[in-house]
C-alpha positions in Angstrom: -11.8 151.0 203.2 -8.0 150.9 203.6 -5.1 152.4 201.3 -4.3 148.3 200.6 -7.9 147.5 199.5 -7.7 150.4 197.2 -4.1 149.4 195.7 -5.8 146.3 195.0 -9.0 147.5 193.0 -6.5 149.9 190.9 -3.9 147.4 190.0 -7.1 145.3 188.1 -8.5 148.2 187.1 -9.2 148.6 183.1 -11.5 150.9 181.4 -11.8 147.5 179.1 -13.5 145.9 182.0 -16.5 147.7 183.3 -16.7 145.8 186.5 -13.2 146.3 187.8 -13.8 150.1 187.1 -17.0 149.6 188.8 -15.3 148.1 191.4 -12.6 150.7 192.2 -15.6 153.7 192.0 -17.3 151.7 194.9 -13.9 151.4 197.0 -12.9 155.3 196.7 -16.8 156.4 197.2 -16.8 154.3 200.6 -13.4 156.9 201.7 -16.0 159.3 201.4 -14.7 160.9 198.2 -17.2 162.9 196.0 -17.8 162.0 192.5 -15.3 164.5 190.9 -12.7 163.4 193.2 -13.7 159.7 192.1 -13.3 159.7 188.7 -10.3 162.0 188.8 -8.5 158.9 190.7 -9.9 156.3 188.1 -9.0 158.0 184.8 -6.0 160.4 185.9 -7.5 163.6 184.8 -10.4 165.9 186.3 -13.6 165.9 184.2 -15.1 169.3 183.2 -17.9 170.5 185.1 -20.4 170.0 182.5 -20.4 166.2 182.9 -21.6 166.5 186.8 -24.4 168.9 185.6 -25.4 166.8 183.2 -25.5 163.8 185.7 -27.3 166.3 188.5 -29.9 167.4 186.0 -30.6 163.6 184.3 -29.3 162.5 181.9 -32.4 161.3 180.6 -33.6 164.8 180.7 -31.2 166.1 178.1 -31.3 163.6 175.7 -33.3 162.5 172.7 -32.1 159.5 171.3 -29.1 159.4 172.8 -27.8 156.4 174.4 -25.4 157.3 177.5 -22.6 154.8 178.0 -21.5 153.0 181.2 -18.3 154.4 181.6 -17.6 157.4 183.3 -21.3 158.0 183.7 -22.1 155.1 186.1 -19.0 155.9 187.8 -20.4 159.3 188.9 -23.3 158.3 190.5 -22.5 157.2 194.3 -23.5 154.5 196.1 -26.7 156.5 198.0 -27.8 157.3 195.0 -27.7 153.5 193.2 -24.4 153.4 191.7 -22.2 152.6 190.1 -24.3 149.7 189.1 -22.3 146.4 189.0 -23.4 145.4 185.7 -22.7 147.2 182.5 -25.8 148.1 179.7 -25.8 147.1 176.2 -23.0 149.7 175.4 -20.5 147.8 177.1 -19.3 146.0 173.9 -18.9 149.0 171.9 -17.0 151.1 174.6 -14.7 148.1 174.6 -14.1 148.2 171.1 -13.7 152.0 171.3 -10.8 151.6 174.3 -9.0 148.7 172.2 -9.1 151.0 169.0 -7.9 154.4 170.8 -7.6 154.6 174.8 -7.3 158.1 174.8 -11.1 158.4 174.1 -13.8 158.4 176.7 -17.0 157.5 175.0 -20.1 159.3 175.9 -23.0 158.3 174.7 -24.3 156.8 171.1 -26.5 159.6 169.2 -29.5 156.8 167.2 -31.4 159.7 166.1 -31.7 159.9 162.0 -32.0 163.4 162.2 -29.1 164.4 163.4 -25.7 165.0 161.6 -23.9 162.8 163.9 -26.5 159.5 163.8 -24.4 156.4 164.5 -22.0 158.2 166.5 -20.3 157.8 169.7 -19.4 160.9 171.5 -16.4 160.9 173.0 -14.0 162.8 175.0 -10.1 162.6 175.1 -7.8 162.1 178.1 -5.1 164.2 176.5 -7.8 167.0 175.5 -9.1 166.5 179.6 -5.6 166.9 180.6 -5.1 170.3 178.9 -8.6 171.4 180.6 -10.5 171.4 177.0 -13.3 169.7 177.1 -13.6 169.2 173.4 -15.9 166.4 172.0 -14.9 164.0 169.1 -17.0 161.3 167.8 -16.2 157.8 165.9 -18.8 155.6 163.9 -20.6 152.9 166.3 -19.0 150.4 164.1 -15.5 151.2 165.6 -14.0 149.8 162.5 -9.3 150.3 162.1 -11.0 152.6 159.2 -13.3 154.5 160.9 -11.9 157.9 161.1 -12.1 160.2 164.7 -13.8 163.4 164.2 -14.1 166.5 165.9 -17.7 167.6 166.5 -17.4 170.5 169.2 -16.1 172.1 171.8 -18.2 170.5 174.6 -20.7 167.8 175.1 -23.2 170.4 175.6 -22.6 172.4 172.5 -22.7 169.2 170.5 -25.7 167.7 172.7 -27.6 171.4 171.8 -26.3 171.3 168.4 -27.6 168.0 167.6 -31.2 168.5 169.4 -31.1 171.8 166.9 -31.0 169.2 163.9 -33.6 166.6 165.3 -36.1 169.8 165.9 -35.4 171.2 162.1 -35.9 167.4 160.7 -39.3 167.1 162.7 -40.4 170.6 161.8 -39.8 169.5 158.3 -41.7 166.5 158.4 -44.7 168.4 160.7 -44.9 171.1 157.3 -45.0 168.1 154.6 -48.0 166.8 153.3 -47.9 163.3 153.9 -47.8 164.1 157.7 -51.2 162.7 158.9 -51.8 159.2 160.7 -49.8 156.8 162.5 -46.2 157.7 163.2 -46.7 161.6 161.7 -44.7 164.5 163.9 -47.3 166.8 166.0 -47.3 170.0 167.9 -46.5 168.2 171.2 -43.5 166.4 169.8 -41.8 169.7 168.5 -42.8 171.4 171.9 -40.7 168.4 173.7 -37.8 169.1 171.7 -38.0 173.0 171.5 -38.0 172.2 175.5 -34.6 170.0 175.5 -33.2 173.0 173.4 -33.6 175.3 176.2 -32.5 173.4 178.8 -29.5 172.7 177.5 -28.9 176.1 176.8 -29.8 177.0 180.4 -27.2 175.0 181.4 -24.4 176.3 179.4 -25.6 179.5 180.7 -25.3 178.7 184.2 -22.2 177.1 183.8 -20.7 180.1 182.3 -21.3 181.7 185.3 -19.4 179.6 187.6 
């Protein structure tokens, strides 16, 4: 792949177009970059280390009811390993929304679980906060309404990922100690077990990354 060919891909590039972002990814993975190295060229900033754990662990290992987005996830992932895929998810729409309404976030992933204190939310990080090495994590309402106010929720996606598993665990051990939880649908040991489990791994990984 040749400096020209990657001009190219950047000057269509658009974090409001999943495909062209998809599209550079591809081109820098084939110079043989790495996946930091990657998305530091795509967004202009370098992503804290927590996001690459999370993608070498699985995502789908950390997270209950939370809904990853396309972007910069997909874009981690290289090419022997499947991505980025040249198609966006469902989540597409709503990160475009997100980049019309404020392109200094970076959403993250769309928390569905009614438990937690951030249900309906997308996570997001910010390019300025990125810039000044703080990975600090804000969320706005799926909706993505002009009146829809930007919150801060923590200081890192895996404090506010551990933070929020925390809630769903309380909410299901309060449902597991009411009465009315027998038959179809009710909250049992193995359920709390899973979720105790997530708990840990997460803080497993803050632990190890604390080390680094």
């Amino acid at each position: 792949m040749n400096d020209e060919t990657i001009d190219r891909h950047r000057s269509v590039a658009t974090r409001g177009d999943y495909g062209s972002m998809a599209r550079l990814a591809r081109a820098l993975y084939e110079t043989g970059l790495e996946p930091r190295e990657v998305l530091e060229r795509c967004y202009g900033v370098d992503f804290p280390n927590e996001l690459f754990s999370i993608v070498e662990a699985g995502r789908r290992a950390l997270g209950l009811l939370l809904v990853y987005t396309n972007q910069p996830w997909e874009l981690a992932i290289p090419p022997d390993q499947g991505g980025p895929r040249p198609e966006p998810h469902v989540l597409d729409a709503v990160e475009r929304k997100i980049f019309a309404r404020d392109s200094d976030l970076v959403p993250l992933g769309l928390i569905l679980d009614s438990h937690s204190r951030w249900v309906g939310s997308v996570l997001c990080y910010r390019l300025a906060e990125l810039s000044a090495r703080r990975p600090t994590v804000f969320g706005i309402k799926e909706e993505v309404t002009p009146d829809d106010q930007v919150v801060r929720c923590g200081e890192s996606l895996l404090e506010v990922m551990r933070v929020h598993h925390v809630d769903v665990l309380e909410g299901l051990e309060r449902e597991w100690r009411h009465p009315s939880n027998f038959g179809a649908g009710s909250v049992d040991l193995e359920e709390l077990a899973e979720v105790r489990s997530l708990v840990e791994r997460i803080e497993e990984l803050q632990r190890s990354l604390a080390l680094r």
